[in-house]
DSSP file (Angstrom, degrees, kcal/mol; ACC not computed):
  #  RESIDUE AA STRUCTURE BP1 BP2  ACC     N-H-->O    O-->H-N    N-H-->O    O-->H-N    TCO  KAPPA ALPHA  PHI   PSI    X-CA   Y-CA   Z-CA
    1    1 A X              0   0    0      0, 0.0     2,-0.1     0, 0.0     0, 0.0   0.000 360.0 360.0 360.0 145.1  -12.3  -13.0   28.1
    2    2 A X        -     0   0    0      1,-0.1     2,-0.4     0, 0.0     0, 0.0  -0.457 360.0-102.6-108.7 135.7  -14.3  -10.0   26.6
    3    3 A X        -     0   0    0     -2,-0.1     2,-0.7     1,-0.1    -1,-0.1  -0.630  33.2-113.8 -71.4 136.2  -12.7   -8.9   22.9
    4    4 A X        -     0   0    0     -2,-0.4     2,-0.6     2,-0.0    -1,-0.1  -0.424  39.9-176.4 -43.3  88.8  -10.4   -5.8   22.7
    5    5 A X    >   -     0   0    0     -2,-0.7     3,-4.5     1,-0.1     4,-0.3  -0.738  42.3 -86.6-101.8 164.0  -11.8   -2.8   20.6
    6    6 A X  G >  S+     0   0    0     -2,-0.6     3,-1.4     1,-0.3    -1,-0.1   0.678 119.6  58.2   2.1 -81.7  -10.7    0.2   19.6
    7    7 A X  G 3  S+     0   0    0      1,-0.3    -1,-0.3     3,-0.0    -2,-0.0   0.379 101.4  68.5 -58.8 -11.4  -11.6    2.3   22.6
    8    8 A X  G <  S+     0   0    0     -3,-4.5     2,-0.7     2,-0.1    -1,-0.3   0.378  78.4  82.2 -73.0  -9.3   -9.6    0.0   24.3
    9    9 A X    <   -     0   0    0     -3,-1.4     2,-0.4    -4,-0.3     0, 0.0  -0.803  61.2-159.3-117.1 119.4   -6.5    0.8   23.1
   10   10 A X        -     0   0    0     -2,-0.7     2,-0.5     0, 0.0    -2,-0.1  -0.898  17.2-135.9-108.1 130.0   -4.6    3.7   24.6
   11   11 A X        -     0   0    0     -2,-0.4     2,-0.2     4,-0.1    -2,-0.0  -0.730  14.3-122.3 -94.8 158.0   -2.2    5.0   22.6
   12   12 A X    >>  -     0   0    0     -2,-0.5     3,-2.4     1,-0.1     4,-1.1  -0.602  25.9-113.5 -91.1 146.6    1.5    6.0   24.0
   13   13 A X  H 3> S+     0   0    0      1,-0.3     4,-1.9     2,-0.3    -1,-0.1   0.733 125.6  52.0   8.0 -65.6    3.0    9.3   23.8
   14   14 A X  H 3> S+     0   0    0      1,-0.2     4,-2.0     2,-0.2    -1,-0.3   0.817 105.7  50.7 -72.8 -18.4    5.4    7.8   21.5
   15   15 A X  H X> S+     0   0    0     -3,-2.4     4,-2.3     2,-0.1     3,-1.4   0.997 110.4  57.5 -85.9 -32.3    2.3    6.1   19.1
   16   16 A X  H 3X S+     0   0    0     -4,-1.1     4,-1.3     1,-0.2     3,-0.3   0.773 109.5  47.6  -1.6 -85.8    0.6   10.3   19.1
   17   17 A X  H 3X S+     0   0    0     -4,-1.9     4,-0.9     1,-0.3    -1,-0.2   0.309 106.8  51.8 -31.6 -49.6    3.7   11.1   17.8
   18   18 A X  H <X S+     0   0    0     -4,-2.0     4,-3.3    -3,-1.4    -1,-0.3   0.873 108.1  48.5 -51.8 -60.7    4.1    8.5   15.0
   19   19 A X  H  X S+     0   0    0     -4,-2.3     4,-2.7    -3,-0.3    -2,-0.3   0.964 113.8  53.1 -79.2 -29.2    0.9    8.9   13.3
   20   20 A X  H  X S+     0   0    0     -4,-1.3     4,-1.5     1,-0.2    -1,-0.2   0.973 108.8  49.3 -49.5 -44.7    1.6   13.2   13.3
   21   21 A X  H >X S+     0   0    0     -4,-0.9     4,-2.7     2,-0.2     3,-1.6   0.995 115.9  36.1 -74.2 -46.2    4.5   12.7   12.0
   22   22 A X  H >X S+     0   0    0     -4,-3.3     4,-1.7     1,-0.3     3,-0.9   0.971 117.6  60.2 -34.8 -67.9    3.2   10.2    8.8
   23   23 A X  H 3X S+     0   0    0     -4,-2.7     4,-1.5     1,-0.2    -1,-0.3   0.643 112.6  31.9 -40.5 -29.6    0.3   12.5    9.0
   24   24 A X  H <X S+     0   0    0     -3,-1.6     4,-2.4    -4,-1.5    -1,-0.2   0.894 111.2  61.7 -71.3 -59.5    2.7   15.3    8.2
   25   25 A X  H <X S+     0   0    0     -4,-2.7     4,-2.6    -3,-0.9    -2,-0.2   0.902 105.9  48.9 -49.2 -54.6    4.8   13.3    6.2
   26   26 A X  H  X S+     0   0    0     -4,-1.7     4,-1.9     1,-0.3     5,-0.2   0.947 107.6  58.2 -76.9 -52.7    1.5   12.7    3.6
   27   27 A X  H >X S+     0   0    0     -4,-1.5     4,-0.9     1,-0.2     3,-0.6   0.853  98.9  54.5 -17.5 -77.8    0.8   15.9    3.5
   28   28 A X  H >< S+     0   0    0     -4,-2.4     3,-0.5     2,-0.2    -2,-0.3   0.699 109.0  44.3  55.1-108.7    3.8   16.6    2.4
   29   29 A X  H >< S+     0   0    0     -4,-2.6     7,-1.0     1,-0.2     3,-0.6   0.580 106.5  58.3 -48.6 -26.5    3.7   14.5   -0.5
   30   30 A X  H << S+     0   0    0     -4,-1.9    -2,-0.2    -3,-0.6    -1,-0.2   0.792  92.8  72.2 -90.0 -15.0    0.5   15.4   -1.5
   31   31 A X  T << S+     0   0    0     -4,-0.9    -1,-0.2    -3,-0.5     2,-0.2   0.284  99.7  50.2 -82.4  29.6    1.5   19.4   -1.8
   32   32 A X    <>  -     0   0    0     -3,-0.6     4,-1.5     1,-0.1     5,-0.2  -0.747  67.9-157.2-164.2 113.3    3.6   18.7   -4.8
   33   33 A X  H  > S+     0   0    0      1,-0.3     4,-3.1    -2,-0.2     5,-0.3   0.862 102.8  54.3 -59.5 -43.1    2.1   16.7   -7.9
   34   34 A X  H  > S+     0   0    0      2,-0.2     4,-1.8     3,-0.1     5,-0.3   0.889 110.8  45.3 -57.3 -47.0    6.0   16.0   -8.9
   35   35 A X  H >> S+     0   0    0      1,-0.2     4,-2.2     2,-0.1     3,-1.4   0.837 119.1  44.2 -62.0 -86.4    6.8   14.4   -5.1
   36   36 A X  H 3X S+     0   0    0     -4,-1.5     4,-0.8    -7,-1.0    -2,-0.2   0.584 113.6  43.8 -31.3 -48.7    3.7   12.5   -5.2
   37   37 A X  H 3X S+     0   0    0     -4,-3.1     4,-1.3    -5,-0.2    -1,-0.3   0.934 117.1  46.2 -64.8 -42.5    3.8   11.2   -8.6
   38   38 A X  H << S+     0   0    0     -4,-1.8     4,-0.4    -3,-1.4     3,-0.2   0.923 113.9  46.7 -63.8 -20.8    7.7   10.1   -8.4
   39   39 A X  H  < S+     0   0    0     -4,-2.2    -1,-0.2    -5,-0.3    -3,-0.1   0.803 107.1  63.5 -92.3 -17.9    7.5    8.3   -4.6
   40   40 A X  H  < S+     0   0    0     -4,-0.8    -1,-0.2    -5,-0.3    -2,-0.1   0.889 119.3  23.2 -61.1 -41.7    4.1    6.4   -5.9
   41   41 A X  S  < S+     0   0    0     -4,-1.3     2,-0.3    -3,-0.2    -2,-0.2   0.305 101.5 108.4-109.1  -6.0    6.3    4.7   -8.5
   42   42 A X        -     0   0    0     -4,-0.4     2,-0.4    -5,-0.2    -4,-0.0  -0.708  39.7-178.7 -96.4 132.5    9.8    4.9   -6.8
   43   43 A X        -     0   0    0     -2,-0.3     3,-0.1     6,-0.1    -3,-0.0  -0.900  16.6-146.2-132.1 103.5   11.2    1.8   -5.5
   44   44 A X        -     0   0    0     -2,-0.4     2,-0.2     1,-0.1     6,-0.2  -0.459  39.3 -89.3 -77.4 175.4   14.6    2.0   -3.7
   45   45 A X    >>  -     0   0    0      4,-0.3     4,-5.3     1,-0.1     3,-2.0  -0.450  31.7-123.2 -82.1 137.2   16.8   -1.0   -4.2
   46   46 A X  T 34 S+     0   0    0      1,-0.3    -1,-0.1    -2,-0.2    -2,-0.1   0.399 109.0  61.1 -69.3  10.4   16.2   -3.6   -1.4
   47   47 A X  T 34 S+     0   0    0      2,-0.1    -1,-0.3     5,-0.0    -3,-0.0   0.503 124.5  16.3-105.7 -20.1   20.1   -3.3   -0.5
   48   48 A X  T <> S-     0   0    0     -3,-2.0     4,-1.9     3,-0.0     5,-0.4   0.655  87.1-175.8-116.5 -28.5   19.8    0.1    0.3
   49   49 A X  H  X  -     0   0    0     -4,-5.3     4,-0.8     1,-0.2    -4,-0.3  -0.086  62.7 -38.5  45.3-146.2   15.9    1.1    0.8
   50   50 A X  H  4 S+     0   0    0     29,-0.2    -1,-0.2     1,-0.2    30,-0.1   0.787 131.1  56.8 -84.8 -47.0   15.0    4.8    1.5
   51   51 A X  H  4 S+     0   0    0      1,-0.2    -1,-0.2    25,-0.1    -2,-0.2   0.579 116.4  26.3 -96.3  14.8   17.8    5.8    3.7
   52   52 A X  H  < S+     0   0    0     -4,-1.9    -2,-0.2    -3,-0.3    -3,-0.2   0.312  83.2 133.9-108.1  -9.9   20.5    5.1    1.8
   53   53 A X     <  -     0   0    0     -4,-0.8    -9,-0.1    -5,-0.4    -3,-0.0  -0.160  44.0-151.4 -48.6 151.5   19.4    5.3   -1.6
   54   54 A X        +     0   0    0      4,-0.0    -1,-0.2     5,-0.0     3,-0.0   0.307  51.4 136.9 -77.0 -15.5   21.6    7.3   -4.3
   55   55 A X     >  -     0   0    0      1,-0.2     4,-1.9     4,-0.1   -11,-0.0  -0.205  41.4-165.6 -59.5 118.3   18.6    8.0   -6.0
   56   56 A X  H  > S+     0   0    0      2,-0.2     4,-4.6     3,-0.2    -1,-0.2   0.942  90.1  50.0 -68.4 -57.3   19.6   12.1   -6.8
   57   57 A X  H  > S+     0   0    0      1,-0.2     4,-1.9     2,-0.2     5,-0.4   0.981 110.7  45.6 -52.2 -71.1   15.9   12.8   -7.7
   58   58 A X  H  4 S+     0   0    0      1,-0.2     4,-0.5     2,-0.2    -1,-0.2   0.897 110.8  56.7 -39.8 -52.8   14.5   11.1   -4.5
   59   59 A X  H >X S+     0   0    0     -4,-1.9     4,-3.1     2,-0.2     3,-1.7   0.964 106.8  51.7 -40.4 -57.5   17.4   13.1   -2.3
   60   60 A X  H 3< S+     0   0    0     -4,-4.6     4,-0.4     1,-0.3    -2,-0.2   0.873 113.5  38.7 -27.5 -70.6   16.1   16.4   -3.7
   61   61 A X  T 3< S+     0   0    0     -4,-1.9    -1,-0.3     2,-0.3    -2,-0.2   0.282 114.3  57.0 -90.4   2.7   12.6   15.8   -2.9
   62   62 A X  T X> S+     0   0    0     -3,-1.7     3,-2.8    -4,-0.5     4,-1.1   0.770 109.5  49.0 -79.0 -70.3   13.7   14.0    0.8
   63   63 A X  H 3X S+     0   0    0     -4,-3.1     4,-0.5     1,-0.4    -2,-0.3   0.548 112.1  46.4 -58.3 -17.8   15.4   17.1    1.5
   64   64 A X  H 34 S+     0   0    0     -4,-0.4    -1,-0.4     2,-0.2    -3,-0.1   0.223 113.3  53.6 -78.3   4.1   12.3   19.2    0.5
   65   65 A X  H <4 S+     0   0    0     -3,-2.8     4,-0.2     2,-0.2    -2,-0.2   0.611 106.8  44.0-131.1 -39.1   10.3   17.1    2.4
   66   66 A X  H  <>S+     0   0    0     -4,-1.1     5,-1.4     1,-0.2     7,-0.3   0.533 106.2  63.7 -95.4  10.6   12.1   17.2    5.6
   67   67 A X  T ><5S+     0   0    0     -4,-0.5     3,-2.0    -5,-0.2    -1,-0.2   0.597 109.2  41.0 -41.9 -56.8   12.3   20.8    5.2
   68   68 A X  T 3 5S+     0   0    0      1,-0.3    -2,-0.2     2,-0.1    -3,-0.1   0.494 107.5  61.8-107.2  24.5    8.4   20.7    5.4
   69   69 A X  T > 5S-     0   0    0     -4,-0.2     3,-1.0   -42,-0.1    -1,-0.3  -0.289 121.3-107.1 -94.0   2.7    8.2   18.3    8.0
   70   70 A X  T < 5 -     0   0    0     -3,-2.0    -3,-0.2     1,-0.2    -2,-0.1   0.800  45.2 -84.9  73.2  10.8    9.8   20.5    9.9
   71   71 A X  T 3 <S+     0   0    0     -5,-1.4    -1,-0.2    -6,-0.1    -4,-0.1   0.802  89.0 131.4  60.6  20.0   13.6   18.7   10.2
   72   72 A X    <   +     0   0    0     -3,-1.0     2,-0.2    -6,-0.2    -1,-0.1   0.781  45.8  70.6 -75.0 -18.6   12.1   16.3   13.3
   73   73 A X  S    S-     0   0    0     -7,-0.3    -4,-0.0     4,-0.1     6,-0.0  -0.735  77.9-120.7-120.0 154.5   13.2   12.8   12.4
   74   74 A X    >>  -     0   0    0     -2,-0.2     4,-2.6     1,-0.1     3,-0.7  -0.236  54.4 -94.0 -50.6 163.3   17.0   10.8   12.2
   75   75 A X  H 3> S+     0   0    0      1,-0.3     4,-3.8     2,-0.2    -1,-0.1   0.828 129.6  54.5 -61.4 -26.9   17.5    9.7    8.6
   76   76 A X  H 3> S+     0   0    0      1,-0.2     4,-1.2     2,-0.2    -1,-0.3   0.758 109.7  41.4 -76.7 -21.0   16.0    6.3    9.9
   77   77 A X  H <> S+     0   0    0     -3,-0.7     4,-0.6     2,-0.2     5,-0.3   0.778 117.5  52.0 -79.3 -40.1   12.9    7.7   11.2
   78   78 A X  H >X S+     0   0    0     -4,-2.6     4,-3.4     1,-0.3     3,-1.4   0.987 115.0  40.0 -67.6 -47.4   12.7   10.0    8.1
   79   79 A X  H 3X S+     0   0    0     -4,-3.8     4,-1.2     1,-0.2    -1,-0.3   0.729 111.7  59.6 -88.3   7.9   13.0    7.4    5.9
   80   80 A X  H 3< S+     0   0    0     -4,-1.2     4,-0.3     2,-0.2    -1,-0.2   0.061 115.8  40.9 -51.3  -2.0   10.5    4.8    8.2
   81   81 A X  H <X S+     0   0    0     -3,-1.4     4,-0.9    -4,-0.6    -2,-0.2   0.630 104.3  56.4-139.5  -5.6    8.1    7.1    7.8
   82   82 A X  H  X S+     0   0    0     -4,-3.4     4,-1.9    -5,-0.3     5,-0.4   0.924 112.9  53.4 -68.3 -68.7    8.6    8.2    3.9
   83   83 A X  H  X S+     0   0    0     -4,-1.2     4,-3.5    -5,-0.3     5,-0.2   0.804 107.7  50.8 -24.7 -61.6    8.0    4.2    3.7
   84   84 A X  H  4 S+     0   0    0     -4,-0.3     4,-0.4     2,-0.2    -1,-0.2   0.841 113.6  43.1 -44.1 -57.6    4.7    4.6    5.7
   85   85 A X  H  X S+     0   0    0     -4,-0.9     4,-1.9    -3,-0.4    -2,-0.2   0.869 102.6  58.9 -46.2 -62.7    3.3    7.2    3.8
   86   86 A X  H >X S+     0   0    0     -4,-1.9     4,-2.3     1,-0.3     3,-0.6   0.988 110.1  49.0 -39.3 -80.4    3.9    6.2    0.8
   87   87 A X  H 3X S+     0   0    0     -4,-3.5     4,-0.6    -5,-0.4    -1,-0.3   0.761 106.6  50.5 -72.9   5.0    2.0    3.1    1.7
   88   88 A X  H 3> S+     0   0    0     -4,-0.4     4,-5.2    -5,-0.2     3,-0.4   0.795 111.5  50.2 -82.6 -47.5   -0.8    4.5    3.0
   89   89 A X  H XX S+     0   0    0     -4,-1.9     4,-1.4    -3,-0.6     3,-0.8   0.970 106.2  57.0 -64.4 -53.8   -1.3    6.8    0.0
   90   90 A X  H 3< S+     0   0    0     -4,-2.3    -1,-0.4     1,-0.2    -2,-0.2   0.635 105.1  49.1 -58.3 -18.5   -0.9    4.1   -2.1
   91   91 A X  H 3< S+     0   0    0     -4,-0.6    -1,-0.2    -3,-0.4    -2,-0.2   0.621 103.5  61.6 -97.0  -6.2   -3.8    2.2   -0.6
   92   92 A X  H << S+     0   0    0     -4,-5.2    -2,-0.2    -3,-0.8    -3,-0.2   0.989  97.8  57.8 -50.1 -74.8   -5.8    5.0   -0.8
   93   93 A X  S  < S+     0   0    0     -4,-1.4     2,-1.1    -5,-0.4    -1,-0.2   0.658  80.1 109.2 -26.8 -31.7   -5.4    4.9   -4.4
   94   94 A X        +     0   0    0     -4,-0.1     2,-0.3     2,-0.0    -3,-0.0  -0.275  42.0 171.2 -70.1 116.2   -6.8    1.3   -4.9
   95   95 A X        -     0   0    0     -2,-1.1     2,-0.5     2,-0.0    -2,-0.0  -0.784  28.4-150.4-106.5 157.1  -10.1    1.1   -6.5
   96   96 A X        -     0   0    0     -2,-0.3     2,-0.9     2,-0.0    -2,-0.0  -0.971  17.0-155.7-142.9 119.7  -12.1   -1.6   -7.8
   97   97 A X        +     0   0    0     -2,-0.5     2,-0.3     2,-0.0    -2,-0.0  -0.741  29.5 150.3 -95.5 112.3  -14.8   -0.6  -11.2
   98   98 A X        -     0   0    0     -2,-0.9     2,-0.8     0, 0.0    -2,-0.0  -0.789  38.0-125.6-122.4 162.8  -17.3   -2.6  -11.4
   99   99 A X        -     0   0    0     -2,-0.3    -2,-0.0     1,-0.0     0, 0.0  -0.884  33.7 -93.2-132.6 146.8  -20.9   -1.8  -12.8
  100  100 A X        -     0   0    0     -2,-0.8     2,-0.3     1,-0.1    -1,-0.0   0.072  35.9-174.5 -43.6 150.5  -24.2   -2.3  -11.2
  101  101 A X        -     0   0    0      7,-0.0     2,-0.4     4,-0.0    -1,-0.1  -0.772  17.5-142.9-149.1 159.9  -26.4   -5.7  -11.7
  102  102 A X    >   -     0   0    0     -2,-0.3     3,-3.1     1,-0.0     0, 0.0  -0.988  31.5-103.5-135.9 153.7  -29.9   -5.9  -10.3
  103  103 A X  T 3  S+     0   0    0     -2,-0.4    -1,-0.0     1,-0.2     0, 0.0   0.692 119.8  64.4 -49.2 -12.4  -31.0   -9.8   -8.7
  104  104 A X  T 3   +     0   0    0      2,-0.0     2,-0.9     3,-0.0    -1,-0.2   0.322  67.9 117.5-104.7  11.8  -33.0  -10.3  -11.8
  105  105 A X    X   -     0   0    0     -3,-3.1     3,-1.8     1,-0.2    -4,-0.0  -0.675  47.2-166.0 -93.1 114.7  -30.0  -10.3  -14.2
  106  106 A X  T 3  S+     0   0    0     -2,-0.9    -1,-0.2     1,-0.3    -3,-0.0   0.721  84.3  74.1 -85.3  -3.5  -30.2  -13.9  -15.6
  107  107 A X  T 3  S+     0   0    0      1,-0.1    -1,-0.3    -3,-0.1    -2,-0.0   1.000  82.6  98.7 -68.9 -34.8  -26.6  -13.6  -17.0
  108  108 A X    <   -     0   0    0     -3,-1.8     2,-0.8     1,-0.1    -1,-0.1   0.124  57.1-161.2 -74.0 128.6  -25.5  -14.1  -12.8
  109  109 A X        -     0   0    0      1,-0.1     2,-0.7     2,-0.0    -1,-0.1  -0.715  10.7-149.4 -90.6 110.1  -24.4  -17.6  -11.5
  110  110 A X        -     0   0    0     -2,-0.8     2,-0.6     2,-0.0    -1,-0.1  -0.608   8.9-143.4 -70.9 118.8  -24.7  -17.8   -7.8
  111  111 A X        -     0   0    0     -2,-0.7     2,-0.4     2,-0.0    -2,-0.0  -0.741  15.1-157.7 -77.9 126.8  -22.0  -20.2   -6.2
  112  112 A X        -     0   0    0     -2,-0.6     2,-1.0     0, 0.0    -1,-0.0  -0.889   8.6-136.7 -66.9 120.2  -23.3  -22.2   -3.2
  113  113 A X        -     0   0    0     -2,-0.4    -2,-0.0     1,-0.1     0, 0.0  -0.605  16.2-176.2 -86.0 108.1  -21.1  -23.7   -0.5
  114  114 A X        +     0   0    0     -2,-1.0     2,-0.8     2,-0.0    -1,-0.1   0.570  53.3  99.4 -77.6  14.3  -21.8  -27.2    0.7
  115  115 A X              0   0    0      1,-0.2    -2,-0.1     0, 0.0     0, 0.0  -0.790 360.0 360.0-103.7 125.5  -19.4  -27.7    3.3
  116  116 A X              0   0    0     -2,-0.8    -1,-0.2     0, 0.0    -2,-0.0   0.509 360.0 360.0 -95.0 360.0  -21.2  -27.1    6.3
């Protein structure tokens, strides 16, 4: 059987739909340095998650949020796709600093595998 890529994969109506709305959703977040900073760092309690939290601050900035989202999703959708966002933006964010080496740099120990 021949592997599945990409181009193979049709998306549904409903998956179109999904990634507009995240897409929206990150948007969103990213037009206000105050959204963005707090939801980066914001963790609801795992009894309650995103669409029940009390969180006052976090209510504000849902309700501004589904304001500029356009009011589309149930509280579970809004706050399955605050979740989404959130982690996408946050894996944007990962970086790794490292600094440049050239092959001739005796401090570097190559490891070799023996298991063939």
């Amino acid at each position: 059987m021949a592997d599945i890529t990409m181009t193979d994969v049709v998306m549904t109506d409903f998956d179109i739909m999904w990634n507009n709305s995240v897409n929206d959703m990150i948007s969103a977040i990213k037009s206000r340095d105050d959204i963005h900073d707090y939801l980066l760092s914001f963790e609801p309690c795992e009894y309650t998650g995103y669409a029940w939290t009390q969180d006052e601050k976090y209510k504000r900035f849902s309700d501004y949020l589904d304001k500029k989202t356009g009011c589309v999703h149930s509280g579970a959708s809004f706050a399955c796709c605050v979740r989404e966002s959130v982690k996408i933006i946050r894996d944007e964010l990962i970086t790794v600093n490292a600094e440049p080496v050239s092959d001739n740099d005796e401090n570097i120990l190559i490891i070799t595998s023996s298991v063939s």
